[in-house]
N, CA, C and O atoms as CSV, one atom per row, in Angstrom:
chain,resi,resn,atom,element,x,y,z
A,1,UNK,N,N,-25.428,-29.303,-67.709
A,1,UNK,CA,C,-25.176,-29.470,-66.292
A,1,UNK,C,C,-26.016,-28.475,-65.504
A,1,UNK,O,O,-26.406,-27.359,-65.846
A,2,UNK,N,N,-26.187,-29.090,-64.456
A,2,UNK,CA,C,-27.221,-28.275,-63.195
A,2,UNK,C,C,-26.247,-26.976,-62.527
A,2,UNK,O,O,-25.096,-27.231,-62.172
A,3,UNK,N,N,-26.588,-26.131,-62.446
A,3,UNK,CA,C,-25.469,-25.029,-61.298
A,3,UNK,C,C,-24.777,-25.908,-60.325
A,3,UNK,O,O,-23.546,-25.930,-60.325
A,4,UNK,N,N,-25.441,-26.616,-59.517
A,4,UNK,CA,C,-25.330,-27.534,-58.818
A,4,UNK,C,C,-24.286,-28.387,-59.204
A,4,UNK,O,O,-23.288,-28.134,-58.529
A,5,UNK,N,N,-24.064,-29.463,-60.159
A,5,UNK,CA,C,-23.461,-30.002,-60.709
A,5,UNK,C,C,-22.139,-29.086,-61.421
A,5,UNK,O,O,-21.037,-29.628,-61.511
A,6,UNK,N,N,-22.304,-27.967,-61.808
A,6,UNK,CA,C,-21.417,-26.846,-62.192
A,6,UNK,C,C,-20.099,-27.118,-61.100
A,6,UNK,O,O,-18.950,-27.545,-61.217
A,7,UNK,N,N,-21.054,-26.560,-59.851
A,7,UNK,CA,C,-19.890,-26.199,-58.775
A,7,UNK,C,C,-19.060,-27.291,-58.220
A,7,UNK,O,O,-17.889,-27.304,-57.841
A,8,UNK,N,N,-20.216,-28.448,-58.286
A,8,UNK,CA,C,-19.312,-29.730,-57.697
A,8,UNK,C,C,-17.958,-30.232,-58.255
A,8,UNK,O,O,-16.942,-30.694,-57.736
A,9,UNK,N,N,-18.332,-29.971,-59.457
A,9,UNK,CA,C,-17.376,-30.805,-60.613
A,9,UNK,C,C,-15.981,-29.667,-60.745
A,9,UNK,O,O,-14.826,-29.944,-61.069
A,10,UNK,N,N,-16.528,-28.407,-60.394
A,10,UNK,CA,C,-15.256,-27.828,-60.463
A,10,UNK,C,C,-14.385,-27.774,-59.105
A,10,UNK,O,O,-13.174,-27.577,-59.001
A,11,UNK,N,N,-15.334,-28.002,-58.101
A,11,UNK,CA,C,-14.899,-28.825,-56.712
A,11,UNK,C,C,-13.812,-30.271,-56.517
A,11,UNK,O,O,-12.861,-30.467,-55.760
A,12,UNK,N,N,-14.255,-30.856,-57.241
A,12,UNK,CA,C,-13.679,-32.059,-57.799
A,12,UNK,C,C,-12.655,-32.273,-58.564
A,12,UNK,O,O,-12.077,-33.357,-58.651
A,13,UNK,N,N,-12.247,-30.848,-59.410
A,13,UNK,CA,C,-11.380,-31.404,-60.621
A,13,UNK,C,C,-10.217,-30.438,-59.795
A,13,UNK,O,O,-9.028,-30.628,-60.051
A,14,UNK,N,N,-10.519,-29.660,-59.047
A,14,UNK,CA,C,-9.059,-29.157,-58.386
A,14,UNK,C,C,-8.458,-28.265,-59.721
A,14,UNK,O,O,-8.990,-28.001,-60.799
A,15,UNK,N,N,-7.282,-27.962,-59.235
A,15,UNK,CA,C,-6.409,-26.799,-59.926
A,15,UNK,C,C,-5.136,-27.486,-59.712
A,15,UNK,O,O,-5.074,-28.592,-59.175
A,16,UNK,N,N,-3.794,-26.623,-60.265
A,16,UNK,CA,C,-2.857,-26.499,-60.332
A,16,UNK,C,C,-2.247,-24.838,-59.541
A,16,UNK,O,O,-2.435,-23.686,-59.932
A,17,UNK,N,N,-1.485,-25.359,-58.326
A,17,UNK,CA,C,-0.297,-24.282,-58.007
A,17,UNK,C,C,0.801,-24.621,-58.297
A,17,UNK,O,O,1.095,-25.793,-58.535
A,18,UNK,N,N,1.689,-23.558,-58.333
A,18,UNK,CA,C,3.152,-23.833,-58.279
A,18,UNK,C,C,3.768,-23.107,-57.142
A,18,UNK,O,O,3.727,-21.879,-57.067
A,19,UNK,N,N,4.323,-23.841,-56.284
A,19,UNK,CA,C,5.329,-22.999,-54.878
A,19,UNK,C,C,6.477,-22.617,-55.365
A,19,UNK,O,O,7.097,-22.915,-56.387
A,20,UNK,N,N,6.678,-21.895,-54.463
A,20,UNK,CA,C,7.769,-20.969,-54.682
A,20,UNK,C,C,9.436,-21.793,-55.112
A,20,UNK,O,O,10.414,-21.190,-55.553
A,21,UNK,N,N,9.355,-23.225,-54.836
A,21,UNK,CA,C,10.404,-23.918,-55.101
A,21,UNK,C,C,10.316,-24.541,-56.444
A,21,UNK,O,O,11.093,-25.278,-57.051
A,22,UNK,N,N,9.096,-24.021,-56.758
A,22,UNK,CA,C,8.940,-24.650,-59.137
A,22,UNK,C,C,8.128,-25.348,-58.538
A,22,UNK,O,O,7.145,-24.613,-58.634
A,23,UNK,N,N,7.737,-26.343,-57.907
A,23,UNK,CA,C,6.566,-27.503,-57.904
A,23,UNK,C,C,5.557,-27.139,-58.669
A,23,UNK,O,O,4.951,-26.081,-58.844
A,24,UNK,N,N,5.482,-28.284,-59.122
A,24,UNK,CA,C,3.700,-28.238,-60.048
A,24,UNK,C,C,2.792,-28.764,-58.528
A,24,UNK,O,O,2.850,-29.987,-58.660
A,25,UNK,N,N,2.314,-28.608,-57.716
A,25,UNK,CA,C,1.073,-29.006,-57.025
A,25,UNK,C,C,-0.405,-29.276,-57.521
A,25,UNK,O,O,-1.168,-28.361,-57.212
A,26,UNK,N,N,-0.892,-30.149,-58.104
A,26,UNK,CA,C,-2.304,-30.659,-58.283
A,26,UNK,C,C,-3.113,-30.737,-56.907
A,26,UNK,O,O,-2.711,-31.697,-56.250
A,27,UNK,N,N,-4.366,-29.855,-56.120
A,27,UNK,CA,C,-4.643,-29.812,-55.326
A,27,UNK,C,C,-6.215,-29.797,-55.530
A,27,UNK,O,O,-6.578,-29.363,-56.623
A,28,UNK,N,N,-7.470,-30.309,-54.413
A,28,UNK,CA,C,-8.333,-30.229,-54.703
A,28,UNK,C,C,-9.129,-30.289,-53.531
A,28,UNK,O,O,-8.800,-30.917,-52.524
A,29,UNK,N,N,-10.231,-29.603,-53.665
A,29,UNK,CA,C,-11.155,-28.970,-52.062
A,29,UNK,C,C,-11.431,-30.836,-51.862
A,29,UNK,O,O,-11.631,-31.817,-52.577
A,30,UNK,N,N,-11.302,-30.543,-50.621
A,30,UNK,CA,C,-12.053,-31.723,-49.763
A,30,UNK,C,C,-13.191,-31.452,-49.947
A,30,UNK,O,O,-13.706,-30.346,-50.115
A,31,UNK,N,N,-14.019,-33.303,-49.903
A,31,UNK,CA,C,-15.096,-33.216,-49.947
A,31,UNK,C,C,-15.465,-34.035,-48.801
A,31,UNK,O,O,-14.684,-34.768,-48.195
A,32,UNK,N,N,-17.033,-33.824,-48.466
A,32,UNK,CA,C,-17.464,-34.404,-47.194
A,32,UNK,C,C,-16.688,-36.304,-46.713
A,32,UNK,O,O,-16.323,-36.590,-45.573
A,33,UNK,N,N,-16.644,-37.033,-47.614
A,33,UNK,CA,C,-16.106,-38.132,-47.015
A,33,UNK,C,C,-14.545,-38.018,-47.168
A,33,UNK,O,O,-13.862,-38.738,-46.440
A,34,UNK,N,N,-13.915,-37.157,-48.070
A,34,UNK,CA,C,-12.274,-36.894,-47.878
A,34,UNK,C,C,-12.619,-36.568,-46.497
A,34,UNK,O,O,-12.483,-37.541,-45.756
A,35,UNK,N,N,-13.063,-35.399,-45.861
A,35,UNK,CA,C,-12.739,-35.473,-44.294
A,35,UNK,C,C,-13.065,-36.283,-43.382
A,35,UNK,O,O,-12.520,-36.268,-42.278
A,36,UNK,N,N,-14.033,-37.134,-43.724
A,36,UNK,CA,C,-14.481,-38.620,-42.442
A,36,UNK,C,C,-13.050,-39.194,-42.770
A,36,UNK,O,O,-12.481,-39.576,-41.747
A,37,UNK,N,N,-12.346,-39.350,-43.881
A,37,UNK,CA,C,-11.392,-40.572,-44.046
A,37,UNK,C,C,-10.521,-39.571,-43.236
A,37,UNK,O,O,-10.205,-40.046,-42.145
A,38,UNK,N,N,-9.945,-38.059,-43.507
A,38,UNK,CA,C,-8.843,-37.710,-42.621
A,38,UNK,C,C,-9.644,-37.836,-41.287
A,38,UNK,O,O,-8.923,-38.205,-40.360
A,39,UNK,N,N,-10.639,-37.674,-41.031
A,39,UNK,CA,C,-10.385,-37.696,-39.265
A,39,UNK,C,C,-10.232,-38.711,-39.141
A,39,UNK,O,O,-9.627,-38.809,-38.073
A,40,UNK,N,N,-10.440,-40.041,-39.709
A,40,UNK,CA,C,-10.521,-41.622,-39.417
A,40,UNK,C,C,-8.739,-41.524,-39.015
A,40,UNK,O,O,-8.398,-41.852,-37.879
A,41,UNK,N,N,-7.462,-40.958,-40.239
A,41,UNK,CA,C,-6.489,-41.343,-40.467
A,41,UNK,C,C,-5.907,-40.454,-39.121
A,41,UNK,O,O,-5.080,-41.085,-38.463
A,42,UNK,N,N,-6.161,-39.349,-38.718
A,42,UNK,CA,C,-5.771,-38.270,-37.689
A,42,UNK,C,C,-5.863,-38.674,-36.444
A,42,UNK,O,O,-5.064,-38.236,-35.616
A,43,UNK,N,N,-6.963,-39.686,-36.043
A,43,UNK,CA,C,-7.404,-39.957,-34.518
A,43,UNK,C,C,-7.737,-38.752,-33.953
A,43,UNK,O,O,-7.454,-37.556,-34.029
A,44,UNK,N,N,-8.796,-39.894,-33.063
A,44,UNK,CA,C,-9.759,-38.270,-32.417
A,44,UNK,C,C,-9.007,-37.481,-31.373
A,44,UNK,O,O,-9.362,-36.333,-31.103
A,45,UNK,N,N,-8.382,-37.830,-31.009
A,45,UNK,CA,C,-7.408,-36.554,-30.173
A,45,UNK,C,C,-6.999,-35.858,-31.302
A,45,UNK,O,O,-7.560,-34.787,-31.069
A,46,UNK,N,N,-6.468,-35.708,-32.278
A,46,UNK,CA,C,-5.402,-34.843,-33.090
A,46,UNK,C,C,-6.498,-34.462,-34.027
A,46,UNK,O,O,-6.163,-33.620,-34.859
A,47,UNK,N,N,-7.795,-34.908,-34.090
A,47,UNK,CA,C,-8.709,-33.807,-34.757
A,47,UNK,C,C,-9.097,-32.977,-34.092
A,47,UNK,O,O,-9.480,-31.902,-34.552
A,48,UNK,N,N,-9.096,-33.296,-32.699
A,48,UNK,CA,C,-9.395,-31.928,-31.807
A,48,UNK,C,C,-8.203,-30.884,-31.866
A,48,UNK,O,O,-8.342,-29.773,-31.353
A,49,UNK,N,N,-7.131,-31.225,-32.444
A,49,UNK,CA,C,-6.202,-30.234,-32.564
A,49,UNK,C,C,-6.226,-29.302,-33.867
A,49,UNK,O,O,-5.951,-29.771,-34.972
A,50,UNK,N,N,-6.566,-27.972,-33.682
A,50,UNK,CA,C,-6.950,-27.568,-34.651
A,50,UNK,C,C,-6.045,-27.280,-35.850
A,50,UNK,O,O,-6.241,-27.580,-37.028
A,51,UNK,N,N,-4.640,-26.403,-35.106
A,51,UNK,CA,C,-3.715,-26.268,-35.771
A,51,UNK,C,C,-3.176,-27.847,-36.381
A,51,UNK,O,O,-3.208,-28.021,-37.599
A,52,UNK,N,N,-2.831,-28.634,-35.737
A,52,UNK,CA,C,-2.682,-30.046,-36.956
A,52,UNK,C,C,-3.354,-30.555,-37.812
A,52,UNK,O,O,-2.933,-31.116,-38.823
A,53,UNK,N,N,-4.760,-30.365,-37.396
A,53,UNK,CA,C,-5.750,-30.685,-38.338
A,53,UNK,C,C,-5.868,-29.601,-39.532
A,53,UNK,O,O,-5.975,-30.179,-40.614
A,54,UNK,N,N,-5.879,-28.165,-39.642
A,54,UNK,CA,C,-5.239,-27.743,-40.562
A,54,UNK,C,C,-4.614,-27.913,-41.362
A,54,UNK,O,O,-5.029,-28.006,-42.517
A,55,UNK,N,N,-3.353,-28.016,-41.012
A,55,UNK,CA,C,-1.936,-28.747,-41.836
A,55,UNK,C,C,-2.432,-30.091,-42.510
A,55,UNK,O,O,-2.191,-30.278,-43.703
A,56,UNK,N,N,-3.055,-30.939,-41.835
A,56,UNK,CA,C,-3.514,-32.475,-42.464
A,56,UNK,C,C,-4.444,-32.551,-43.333
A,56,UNK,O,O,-4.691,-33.518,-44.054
A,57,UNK,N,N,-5.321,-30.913,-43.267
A,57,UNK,CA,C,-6.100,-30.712,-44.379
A,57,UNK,C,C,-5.282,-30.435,-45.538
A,57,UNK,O,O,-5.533,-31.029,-46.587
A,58,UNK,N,N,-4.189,-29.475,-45.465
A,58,UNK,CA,C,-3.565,-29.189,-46.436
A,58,UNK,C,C,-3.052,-30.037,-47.123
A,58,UNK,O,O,-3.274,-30.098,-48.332
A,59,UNK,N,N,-2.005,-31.131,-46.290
A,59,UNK,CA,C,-1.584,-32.110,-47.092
A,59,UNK,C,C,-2.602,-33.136,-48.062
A,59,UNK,O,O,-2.497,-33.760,-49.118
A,60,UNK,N,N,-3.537,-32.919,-47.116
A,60,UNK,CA,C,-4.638,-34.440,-47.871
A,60,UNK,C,C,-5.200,-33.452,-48.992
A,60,UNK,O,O,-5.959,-34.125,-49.689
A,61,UNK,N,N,-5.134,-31.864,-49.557
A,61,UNK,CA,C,-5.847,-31.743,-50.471
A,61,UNK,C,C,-4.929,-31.896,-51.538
A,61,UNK,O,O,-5.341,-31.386,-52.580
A,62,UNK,N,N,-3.889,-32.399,-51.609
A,62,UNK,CA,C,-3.003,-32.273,-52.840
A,62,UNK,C,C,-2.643,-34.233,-53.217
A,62,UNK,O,O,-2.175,-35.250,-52.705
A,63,UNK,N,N,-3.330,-33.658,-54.571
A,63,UNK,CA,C,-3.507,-35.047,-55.501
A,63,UNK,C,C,-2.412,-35.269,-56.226
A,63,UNK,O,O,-2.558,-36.346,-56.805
A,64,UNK,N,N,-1.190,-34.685,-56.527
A,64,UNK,CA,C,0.174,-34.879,-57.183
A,64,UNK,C,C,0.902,-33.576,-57.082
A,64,UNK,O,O,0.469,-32.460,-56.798
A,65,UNK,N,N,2.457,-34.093,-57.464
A,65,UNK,CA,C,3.320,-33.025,-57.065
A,65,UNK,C,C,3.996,-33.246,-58.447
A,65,UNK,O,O,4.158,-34.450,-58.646
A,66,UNK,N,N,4.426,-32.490,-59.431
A,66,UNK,CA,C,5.169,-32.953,-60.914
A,66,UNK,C,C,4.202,-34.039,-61.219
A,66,UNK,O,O,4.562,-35.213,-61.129
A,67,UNK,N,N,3.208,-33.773,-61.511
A,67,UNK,CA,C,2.682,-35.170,-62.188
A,67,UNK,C,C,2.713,-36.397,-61.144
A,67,UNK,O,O,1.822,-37.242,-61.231
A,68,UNK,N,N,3.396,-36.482,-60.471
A,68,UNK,CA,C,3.321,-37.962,-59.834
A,68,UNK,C,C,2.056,-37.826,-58.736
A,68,UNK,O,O,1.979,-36.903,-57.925
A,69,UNK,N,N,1.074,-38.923,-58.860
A,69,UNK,CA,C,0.040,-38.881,-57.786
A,69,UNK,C,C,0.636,-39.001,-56.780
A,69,UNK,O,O,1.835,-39.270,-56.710
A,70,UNK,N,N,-0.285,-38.776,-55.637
A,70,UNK,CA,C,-0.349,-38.871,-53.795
A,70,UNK,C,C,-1.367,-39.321,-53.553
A,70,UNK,O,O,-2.391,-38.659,-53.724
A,71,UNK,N,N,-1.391,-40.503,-53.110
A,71,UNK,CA,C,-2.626,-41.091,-52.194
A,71,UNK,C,C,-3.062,-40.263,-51.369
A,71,UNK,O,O,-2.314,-39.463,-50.805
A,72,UNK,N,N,-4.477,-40.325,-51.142
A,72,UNK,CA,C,-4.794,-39.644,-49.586
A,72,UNK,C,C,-4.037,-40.359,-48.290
A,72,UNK,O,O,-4.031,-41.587,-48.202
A,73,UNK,N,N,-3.609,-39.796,-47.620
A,73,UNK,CA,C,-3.236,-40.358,-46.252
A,73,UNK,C,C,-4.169,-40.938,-45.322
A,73,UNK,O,O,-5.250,-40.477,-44.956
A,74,UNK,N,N,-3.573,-42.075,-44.972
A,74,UNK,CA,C,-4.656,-42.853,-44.434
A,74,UNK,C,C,-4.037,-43.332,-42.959
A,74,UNK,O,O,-4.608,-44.303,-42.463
A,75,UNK,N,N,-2.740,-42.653,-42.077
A,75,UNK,CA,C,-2.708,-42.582,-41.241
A,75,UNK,C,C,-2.021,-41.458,-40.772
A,75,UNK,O,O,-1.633,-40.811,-41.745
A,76,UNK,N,N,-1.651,-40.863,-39.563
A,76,UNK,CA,C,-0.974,-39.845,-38.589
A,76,UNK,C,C,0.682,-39.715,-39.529
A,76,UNK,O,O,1.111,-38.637,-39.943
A,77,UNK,N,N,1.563,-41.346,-39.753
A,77,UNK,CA,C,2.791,-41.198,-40.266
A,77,UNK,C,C,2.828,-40.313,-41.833
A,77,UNK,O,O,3.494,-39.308,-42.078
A,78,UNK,N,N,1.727,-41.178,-42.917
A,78,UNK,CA,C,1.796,-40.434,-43.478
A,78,UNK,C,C,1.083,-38.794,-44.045
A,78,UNK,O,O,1.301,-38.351,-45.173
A,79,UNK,N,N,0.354,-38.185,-43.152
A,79,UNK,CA,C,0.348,-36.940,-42.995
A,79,UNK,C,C,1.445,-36.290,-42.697
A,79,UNK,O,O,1.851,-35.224,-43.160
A,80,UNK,N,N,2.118,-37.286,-41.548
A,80,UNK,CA,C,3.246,-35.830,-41.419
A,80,UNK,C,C,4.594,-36.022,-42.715
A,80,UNK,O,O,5.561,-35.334,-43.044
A,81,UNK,N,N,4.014,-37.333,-43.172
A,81,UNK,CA,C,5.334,-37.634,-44.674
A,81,UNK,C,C,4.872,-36.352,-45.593
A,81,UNK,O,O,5.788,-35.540,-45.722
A,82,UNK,N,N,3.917,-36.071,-46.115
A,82,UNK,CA,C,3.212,-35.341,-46.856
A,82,UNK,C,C,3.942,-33.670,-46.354
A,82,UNK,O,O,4.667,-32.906,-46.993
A,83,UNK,N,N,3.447,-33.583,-45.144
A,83,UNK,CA,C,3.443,-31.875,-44.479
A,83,UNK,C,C,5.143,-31.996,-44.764
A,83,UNK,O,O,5.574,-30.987,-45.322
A,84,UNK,N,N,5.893,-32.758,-44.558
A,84,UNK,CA,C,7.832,-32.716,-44.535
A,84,UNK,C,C,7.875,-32.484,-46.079
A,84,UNK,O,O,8.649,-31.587,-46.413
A,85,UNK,N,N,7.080,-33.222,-47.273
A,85,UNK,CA,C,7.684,-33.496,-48.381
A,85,UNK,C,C,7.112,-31.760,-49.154
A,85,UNK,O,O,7.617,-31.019,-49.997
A,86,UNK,N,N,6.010,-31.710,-48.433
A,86,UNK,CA,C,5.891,-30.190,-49.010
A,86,UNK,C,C,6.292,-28.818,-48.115
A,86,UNK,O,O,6.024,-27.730,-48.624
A,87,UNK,N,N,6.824,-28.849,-47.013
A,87,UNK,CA,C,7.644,-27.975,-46.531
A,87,UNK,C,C,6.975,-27.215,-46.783
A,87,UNK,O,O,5.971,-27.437,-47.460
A,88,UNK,N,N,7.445,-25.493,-46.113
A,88,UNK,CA,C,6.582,-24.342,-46.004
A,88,UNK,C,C,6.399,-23.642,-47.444
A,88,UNK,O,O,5.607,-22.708,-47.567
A,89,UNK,N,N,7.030,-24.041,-48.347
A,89,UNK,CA,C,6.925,-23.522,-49.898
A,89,UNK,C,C,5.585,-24.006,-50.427
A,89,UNK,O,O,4.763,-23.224,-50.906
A,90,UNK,N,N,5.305,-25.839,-50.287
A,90,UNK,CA,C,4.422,-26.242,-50.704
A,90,UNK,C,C,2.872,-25.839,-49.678
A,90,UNK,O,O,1.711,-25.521,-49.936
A,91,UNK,N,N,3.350,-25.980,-48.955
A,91,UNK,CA,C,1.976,-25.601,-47.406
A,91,UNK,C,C,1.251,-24.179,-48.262
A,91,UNK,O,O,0.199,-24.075,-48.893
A,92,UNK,N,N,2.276,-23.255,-47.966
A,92,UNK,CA,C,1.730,-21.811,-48.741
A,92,UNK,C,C,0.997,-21.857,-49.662
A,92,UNK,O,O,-0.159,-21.437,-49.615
A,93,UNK,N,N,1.692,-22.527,-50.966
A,93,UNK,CA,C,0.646,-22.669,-52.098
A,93,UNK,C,C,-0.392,-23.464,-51.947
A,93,UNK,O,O,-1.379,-23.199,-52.633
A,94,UNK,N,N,-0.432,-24.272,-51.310
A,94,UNK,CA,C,-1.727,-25.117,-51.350
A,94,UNK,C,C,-2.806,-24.409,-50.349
A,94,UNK,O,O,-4.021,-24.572,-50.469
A,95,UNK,N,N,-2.099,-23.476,-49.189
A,95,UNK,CA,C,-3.338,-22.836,-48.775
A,95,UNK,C,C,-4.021,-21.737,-50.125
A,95,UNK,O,O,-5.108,-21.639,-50.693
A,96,UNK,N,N,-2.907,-21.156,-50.194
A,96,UNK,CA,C,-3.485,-19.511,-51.142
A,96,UNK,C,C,-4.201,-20.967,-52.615
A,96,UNK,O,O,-5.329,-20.776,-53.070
A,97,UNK,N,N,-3.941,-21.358,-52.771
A,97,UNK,CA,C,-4.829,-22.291,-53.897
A,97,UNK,C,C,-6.397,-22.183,-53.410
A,97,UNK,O,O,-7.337,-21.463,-53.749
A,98,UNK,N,N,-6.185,-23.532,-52.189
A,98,UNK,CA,C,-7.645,-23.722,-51.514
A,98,UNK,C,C,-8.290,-22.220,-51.598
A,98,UNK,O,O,-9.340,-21.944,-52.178
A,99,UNK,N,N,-7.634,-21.516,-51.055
A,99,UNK,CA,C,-8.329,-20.170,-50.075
A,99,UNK,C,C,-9.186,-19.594,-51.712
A,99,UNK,O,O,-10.412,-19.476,-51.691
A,100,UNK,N,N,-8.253,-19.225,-53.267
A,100,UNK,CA,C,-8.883,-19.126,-54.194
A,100,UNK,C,C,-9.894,-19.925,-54.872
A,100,UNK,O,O,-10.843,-19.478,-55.516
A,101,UNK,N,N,-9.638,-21.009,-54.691
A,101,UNK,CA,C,-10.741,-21.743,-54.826
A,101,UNK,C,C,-12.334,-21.133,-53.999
A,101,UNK,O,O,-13.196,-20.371,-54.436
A,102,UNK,N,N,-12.279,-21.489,-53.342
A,102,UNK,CA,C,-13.194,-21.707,-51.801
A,102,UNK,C,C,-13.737,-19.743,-52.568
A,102,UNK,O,O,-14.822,-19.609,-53.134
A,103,UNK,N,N,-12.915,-18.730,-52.425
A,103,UNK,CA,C,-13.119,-17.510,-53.200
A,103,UNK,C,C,-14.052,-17.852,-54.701
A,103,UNK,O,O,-15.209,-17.433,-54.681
A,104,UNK,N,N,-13.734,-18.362,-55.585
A,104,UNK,CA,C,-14.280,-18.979,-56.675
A,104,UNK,C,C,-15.802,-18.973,-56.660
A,104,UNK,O,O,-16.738,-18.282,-57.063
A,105,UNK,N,N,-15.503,-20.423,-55.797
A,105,UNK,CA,C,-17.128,-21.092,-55.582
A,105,UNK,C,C,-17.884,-20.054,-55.141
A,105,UNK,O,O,-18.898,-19.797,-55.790
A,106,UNK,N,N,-17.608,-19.357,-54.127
A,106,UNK,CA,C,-18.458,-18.500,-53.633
A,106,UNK,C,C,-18.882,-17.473,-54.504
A,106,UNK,O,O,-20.102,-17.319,-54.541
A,107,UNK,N,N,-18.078,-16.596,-55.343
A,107,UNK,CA,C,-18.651,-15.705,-56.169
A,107,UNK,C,C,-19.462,-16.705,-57.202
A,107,UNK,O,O,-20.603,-16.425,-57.567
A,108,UNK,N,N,-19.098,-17.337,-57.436
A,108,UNK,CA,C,-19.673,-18.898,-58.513
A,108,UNK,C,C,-21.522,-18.783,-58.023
A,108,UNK,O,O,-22.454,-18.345,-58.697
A,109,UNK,N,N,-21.530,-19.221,-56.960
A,109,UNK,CA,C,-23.027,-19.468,-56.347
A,109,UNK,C,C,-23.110,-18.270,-55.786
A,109,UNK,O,O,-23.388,-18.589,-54.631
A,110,UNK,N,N,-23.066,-17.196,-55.801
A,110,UNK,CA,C,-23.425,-15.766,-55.879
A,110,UNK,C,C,-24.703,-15.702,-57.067
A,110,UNK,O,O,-25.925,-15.577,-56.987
A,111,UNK,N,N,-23.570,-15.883,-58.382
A,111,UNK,CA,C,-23.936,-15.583,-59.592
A,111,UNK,C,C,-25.006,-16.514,-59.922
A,111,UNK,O,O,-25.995,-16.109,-60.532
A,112,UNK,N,N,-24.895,-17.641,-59.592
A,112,UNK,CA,C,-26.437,-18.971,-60.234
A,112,UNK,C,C,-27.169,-18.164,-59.129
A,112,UNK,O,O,-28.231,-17.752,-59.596
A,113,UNK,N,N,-27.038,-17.869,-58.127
A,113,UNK,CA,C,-28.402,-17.110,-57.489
A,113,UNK,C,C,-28.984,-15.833,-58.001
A,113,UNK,O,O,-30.097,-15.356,-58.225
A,114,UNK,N,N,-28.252,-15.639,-58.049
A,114,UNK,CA,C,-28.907,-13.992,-59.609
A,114,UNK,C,C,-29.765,-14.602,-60.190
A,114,UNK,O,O,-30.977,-14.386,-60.195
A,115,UNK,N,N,-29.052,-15.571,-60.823
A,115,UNK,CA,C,-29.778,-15.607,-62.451
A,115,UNK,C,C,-31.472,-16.327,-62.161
A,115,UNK,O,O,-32.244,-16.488,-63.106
């Protein structure tokens, strides 16, 4: 694999958190057309909202909860089904996830630039 290909794929395959309530969370960085589809599902007023659009990032990066998949959300209702079903236990972990991730990559492509 290319560095390139390195970072994507570990971009792609996401991680595992667990919130503070036991959840297994399967979560994974958005990628450029995951966010055309959330702003498609958000409407352009509520992507101008930053703080919701936040939160709708959060929900749309999580691919299962215990094993059971989650569709991406593909409208306003179910984003906010998502943000209710993971409550501030699940929100938390899926930021501090992303945020390590996103930490990751970056020291990640630090290091292929060294070499």
């Amino acid at each position: 694999m290319t560095p390139t290909q390195v970072v994507v794929h570990a971009a792609e395959s996401g991680r595992e958190v667990i919130d503070s309530d036991g959840r297994r969370i399967h979560i994974k960085r958005l990628l450029a057309l995951d966010k055309l589809r959330l702003f498609k599902a958000v409407g352009s007023s509520l992507a101008q909202n930053e703080p919701y659009l936040g939160m709708a990032v959060l929900a749309s990066s999580v691919t299962s909860i215990d094993g059971v998949p989650i569709p991406p959300p593909v409208n306003e209702t179910h984003i906010e089904g998502m943000v209710s079903r993971l409550g501030d236990a699940g929100l938390s972990a899926v930021a501090t996830g992303l945020a390590e991730m996103a930490s990751c990559d970056a020291a990640r492509s630090r290091e292929l630039a060294g070499n």
